[in-house]
C-alpha positions in Angstrom: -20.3 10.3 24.5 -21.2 7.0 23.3 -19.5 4.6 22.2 -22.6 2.8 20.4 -23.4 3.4 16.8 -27.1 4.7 17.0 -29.3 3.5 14.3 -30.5 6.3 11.9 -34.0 5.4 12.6 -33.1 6.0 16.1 -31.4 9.1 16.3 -34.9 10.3 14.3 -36.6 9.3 16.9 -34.9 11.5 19.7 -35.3 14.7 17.8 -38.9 13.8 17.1 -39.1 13.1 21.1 -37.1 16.1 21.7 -39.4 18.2 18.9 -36.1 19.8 17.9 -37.9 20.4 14.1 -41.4 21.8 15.4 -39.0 24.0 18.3 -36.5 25.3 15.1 -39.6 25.3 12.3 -38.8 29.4 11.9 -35.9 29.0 11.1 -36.2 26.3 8.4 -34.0 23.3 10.1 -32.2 20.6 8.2 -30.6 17.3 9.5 -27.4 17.5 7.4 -24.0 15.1 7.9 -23.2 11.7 8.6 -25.8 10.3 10.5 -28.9 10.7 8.2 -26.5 9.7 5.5 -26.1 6.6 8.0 -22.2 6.5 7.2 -22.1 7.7 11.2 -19.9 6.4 13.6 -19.5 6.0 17.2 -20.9 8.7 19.3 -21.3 10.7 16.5 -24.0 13.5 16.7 -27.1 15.0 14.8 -25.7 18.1 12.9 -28.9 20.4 12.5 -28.5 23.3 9.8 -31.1 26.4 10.6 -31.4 29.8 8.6 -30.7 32.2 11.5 -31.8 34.9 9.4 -30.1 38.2 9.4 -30.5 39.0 12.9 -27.9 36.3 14.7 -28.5 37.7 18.3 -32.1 36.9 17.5 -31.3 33.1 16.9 -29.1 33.0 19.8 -31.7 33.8 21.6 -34.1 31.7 20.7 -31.7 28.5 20.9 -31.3 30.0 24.6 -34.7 30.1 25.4 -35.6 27.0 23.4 -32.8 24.7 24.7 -32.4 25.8 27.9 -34.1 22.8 29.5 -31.6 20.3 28.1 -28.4 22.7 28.9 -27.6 23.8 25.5 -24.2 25.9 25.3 -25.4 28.5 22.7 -22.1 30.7 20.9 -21.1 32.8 18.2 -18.9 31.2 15.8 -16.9 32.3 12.6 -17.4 29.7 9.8 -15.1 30.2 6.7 -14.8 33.7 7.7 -18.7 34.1 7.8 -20.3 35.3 11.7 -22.4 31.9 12.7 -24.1 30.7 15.8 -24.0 27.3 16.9 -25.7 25.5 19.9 -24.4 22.2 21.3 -26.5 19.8 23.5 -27.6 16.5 24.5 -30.8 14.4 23.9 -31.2 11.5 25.9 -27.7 11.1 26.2 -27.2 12.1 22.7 -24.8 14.8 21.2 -27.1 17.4 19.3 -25.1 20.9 17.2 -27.9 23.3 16.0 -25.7 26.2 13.8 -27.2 29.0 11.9 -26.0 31.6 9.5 -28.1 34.5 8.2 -28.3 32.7 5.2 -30.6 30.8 3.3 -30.2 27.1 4.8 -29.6 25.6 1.4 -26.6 27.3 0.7 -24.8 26.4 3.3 -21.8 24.1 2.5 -22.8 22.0 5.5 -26.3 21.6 3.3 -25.0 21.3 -0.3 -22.3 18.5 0.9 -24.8 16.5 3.0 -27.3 16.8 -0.5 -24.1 16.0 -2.9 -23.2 12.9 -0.7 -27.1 11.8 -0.4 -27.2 11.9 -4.4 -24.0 9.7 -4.4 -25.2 7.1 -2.1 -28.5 7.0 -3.7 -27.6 6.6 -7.3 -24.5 3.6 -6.0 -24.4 0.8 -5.1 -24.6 0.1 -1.1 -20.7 -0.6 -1.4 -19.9 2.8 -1.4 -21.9 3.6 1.7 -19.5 0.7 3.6 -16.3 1.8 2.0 -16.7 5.7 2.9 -18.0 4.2 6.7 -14.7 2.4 6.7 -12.7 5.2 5.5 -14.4 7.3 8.1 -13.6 4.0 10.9 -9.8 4.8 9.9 -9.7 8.4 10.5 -10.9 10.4 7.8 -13.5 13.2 8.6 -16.9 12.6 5.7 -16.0 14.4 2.9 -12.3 12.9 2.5 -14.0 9.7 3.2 -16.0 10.7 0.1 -13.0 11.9 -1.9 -10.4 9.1 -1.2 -13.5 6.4 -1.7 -14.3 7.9 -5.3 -10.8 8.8 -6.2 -11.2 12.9 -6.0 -8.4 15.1 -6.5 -7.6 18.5 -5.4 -9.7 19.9 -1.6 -12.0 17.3 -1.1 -14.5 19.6 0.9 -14.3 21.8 -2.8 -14.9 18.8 -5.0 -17.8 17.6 -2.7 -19.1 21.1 -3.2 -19.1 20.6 -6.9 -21.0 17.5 -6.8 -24.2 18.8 -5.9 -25.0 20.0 -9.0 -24.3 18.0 -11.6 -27.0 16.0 -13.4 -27.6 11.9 -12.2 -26.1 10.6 -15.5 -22.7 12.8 -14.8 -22.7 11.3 -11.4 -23.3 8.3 -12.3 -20.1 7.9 -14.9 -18.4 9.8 -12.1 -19.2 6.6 -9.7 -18.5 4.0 -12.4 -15.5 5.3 -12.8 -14.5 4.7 -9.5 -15.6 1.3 -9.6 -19.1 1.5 -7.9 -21.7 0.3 -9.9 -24.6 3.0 -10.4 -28.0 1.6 -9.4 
């Protein structure tokens, strides 16, 4: 693993090179976590959400067959109790985690907080992008970045959750309040 921060433009560009989109495109893949957020840090990898569909063994398959070339470890996984797959591999040096449940891609927690924090960092100001990266330098995994940064109570991977649906001008009071001024 590297110990270089890779540049979200970058990391892009090894999963174009890599066609890890076209290779996934039936099972509707999404870049979700820190690095297209560019709140990444060192070494940190390309978190790729797919819709396995409702045949897992299926998608384990195909991320065998598809990845096989670049020595992906393909698995079963449990994620909050629900039967997943995940793949993990490397691009040009570059950790790369393909998962898939058998659900719809967009209801995936790993897809609703990725799209709550991209809402938060778009409607801020760019401080909030360098405090949660410094909260994340000193430990903190993204979403209690997130919650400590804006002040969240309660499980901060719950209140993320919660703030993928509220409307821009609630958000926006929510990161005034904090101290961030909205865009």
């Amino acid at each position: 693993m590297s110990c270089e921060i890779l540049p979200v433009c970058e990391v892009r560009a090894i999963l174009e090179r890599g066609a890890v989109f076209e290779r996934l495109r039936e099972f509707d893949p999404r870049w979700v976590g820190s690095t297209p957020l560019d709140i990444h840090g060192p070494g940190a990898d390309a978190d790729i959400a797919c819709s396995a569909g409702p045949d897992l063994a299926r998608f384990r398959t195909a991320l065998r067959d598809t990845f096989f070339a670049e020595g992906a470890e393909v698995a079963d996984n449990i994620h909050a109790g629900e039967p997943s797959v995940i793949a993990r591999l490397e691009l040009e040096g570059m950790p790369v985690e393909i998962f898939g449940r058998a659900r719809p891609v967009e209801t995936h927690e790993s897809y609703i907080h990725w799209y709550a924090e991209h809402r938060l960092l778009t409607l801020a100001e760019d401080r909030l992008r360098r405090d949660v990266r410094d909260a994340k330098a000193s430990g903190l995994k993204t979403e209690p970045a997130f919650a400590a940064v804006l002040g969240l109570g309660g499980d901060p991977f719950v209140e993320i959750l919660k703030l993928a649906s509220p409307s821009d001008t609630a958000l926006c009071q929510l990161i005034d309040r904090a101290g961030y001024r909205p865009r």
